[in-house]
C-alpha positions as CSV (number, residue, x, y, z in Angstrom):
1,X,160.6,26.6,101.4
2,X,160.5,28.1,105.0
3,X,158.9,31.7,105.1
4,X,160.8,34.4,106.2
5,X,160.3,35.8,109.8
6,X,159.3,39.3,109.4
7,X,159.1,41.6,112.5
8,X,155.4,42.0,112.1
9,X,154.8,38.2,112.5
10,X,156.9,37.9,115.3
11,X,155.6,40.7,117.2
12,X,152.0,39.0,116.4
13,X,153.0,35.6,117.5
14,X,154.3,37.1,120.5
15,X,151.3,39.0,121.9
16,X,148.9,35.9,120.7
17,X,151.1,33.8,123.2
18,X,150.4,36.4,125.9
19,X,147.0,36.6,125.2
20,X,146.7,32.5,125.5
21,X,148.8,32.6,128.9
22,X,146.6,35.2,130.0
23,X,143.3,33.9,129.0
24,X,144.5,29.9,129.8
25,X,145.6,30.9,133.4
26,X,142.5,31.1,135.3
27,X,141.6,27.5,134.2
28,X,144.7,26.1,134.8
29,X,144.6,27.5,138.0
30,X,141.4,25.9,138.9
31,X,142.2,22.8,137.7
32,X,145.4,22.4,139.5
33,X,143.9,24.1,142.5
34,X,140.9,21.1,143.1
35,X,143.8,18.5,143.7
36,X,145.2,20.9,146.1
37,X,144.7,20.6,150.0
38,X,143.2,23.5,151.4
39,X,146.6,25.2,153.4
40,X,148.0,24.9,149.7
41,X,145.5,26.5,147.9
42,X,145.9,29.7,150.4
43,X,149.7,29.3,150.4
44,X,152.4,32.2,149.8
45,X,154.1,32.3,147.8
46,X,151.6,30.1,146.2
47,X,151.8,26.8,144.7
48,X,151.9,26.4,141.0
49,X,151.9,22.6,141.0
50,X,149.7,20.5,143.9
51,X,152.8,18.4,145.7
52,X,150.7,16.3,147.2
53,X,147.7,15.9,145.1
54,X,144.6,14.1,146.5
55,X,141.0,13.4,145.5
56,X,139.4,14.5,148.8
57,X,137.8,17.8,147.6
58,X,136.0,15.8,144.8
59,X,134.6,13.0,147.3
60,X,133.4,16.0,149.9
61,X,132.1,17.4,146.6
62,X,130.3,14.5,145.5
63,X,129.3,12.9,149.0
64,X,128.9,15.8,151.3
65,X,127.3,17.7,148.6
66,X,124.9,16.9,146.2
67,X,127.1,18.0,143.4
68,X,125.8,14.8,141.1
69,X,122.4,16.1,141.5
70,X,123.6,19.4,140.3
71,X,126.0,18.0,137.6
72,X,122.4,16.3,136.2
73,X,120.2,19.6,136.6
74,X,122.4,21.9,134.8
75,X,123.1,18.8,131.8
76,X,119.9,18.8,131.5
77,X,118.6,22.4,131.8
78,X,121.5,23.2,129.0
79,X,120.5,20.0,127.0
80,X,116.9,20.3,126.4
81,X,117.2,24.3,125.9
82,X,119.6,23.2,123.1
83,X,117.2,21.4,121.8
84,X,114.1,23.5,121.9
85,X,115.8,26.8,121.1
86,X,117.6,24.8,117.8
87,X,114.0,23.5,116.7
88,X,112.1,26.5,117.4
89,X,114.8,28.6,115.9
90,X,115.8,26.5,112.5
91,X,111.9,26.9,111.7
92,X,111.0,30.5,112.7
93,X,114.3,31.5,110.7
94,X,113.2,29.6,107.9
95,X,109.8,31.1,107.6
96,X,110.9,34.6,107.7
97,X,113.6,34.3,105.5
98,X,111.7,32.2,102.4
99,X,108.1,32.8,103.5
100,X,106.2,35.8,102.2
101,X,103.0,37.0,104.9
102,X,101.6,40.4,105.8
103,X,103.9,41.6,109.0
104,X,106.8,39.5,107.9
105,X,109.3,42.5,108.3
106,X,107.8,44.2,111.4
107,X,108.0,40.7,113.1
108,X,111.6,40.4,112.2
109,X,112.5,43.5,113.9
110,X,110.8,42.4,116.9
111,X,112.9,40.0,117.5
112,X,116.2,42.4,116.6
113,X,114.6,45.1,119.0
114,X,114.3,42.4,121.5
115,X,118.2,41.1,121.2
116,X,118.9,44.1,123.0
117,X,116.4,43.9,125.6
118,X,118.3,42.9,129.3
119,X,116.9,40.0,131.3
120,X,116.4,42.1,133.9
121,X,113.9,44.2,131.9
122,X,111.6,41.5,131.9
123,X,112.3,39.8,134.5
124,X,109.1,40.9,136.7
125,X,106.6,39.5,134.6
126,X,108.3,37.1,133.5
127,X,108.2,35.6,137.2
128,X,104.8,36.4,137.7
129,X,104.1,34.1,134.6
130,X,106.2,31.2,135.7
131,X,104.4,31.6,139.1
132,X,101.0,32.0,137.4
133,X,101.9,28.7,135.9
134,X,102.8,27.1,139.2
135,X,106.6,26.3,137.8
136,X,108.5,28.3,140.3
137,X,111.3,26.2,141.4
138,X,111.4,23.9,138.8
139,X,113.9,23.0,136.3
140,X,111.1,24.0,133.4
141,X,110.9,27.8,135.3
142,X,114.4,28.0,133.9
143,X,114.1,26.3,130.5
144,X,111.0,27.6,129.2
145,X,112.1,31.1,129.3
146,X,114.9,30.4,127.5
147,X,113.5,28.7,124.6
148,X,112.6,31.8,122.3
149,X,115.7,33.3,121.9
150,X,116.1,36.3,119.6
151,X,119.7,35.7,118.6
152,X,118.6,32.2,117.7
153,X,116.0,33.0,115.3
154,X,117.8,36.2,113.5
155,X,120.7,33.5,113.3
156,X,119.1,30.3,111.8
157,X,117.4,33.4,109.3
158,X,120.8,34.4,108.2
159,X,121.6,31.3,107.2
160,X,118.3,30.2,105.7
161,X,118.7,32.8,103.3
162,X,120.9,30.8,101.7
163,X,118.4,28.0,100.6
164,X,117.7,28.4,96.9
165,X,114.7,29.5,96.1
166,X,114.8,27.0,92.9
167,X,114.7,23.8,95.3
168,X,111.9,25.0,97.5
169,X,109.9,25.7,93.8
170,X,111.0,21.8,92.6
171,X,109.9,20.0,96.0
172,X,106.5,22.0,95.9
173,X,106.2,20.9,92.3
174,X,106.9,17.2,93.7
175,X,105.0,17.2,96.1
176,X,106.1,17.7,99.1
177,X,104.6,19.4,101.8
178,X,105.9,22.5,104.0
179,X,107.6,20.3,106.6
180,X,108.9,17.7,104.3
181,X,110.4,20.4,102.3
182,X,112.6,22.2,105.2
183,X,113.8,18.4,106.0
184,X,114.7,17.0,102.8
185,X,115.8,20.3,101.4
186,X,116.2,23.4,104.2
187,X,117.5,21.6,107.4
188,X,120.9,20.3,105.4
189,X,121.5,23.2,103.9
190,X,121.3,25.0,107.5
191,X,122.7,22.4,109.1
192,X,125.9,24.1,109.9
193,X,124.4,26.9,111.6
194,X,122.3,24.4,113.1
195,X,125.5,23.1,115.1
196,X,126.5,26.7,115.6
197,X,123.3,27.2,117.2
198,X,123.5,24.5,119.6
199,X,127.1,25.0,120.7
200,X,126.3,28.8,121.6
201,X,122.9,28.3,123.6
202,X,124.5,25.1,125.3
203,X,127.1,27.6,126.5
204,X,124.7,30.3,126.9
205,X,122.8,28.2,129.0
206,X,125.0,26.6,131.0
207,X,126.7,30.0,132.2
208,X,122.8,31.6,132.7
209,X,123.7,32.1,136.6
210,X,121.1,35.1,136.7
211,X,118.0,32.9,135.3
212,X,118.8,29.8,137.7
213,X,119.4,32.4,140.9
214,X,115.6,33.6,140.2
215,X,114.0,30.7,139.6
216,X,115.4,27.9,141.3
217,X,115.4,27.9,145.6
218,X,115.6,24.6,146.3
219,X,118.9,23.0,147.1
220,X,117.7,19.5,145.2
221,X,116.8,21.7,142.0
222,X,120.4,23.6,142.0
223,X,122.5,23.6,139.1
224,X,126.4,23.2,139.7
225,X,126.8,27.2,139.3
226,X,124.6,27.9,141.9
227,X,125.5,25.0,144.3
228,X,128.9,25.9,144.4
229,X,128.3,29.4,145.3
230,X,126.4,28.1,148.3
231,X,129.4,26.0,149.1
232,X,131.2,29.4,149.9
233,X,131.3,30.3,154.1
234,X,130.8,33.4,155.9
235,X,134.0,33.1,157.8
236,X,135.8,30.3,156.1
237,X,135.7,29.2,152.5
238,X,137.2,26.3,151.5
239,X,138.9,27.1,148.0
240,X,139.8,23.6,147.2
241,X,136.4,22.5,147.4
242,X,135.0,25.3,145.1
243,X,137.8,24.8,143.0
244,X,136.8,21.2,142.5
245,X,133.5,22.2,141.6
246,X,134.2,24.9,139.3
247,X,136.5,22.0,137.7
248,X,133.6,19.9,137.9
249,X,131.3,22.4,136.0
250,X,133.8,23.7,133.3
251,X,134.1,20.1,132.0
252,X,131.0,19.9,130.0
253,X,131.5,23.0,128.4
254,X,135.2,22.0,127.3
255,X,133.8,18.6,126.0
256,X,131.6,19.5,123.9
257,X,133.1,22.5,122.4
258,X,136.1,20.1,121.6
259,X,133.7,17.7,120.3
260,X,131.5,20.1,117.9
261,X,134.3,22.2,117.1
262,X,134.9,21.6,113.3
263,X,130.7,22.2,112.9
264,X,131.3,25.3,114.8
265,X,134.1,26.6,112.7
266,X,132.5,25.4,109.5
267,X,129.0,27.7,111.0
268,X,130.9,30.9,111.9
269,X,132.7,30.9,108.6
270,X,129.0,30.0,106.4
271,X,127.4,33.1,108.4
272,X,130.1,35.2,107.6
273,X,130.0,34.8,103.7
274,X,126.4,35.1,102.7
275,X,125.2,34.1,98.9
């Protein structure tokens, strides 16, 4: 039996479709605009649809520019910060949510006084370190400082209060030792948060523009954000080409929140009902 159509739901269906127009727009545009040649992408009244489509902004992309180079820096910049921050994070949150030490509080509200500390605020020392270490310029000046991130550990804690206290008690009683025990026991239980984790620092690392503008100079070492805006002219820009790689950078992102997407659902909706 079909529901009724009240004038509340249409009204809500209505301004969710605007909202998706609105919010879908800028993509489509993007992605339309890199098969475009460069008097269409300025044209008036503009062009909604390329006419004429054509490949050459990707091959000046690709051969006139090492975009590839870029493509590779910022997969694996967001990659192995994914990695690092989910590992690092899954066990800090786990010790302070079913671990018991002197400090365990106050050290858990460092890290929620430091979730609303600005890059910027540290951003002084924290380039005199990575100089100090002689990693300036490097792909590991950017990942390194990424690695203990506050929101990743007061996440992976929310959801590691979940682990039954009555499980940890019968593999100590077993046996098993501390890292056996968040394996076998902890790390599925967490798991969805676990994919929640990774989906949010890949994207948070991927979009980082300010931490790869500091620390990376070299044109080799640039990530696809940065390379394209060095792709942008004085006195001439070519949109077609920086529309082709924005497409060329927004593809990753899309990919792999369309692959993980059910995991990152099934996260949000764990963290939002705790017990």
């Amino acid at each position: 039996m079909k529901k009724k159509a009240t004038p509340f739901g249409v009204i809500t269906i209505t301004l969710l479709s605007i909202l998706t127009i609105i919010f879908v727009f800028p993509f489509y545009w993007i992605m339309t605009g890199a098969f475009k040649t460069q008097p269409d992408t300025i044209r008036i009244p503009p062009q909604w649809w390329p006419t004429a489509p054509t490949l050459e902004n990707f091959k000046q992309l690709l051969i006139q520019n090492p975009a590839g180079k870029w493509l590779f820096n910022s997969i694996f910049i967001a990659a192995v910060t994914m990695l690092l921050v989910c590992i690092t994070s899954s066990l800090a949150g786990y010790v302070l949510a079913k671990k018991r030490f002197y400090g365990q509080k106050f050290l858990f509200s460092v890290f929620i006084a430091a979730m609303a500390l600005p890059k910027q605020v540290v951003l002084v020392p924290l380039v005199r370190i990575v100089n100090f270490l002689g990693i300036h310029d490097t792909l590991a000046a950017v990942i390194l400082p990424l690695v203990g991130w506050p929101f990743g550990v007061f996440l992976m804690k929310q959801f590691s209060e979940n682990i039954p206290g009555e499980l940890l008690e019968s593999a100590k009683i077993d046996g098993c030792g501390e890292f056996r025990t968040f394996i076998n026991i902890a790390f599925p239980i967490i798991k969805p948060g676990f994919a929640a984790l990774a989906i949010f620092t890949f994207i948070n690392t991927w979009n980082d523009y300010f931490m790869q503008l500091v620390m990376l100079s070299s044109r080799d070492k640039l990530t696809v954000s940065l390379g394209v805006a060095t792709m942008q002219a004085e006195m001439a820009t070519n949109y077609g080409l920086i529309m082709a790689g924005a497409a060329l950078s927004a593809v990753p992102i899309v990919a792999v929140f369309l692959i993980f997407q059910k995991s990152f659902t099934q996260g949000i909706t764990m963290g939002a009902v705790k017990g």
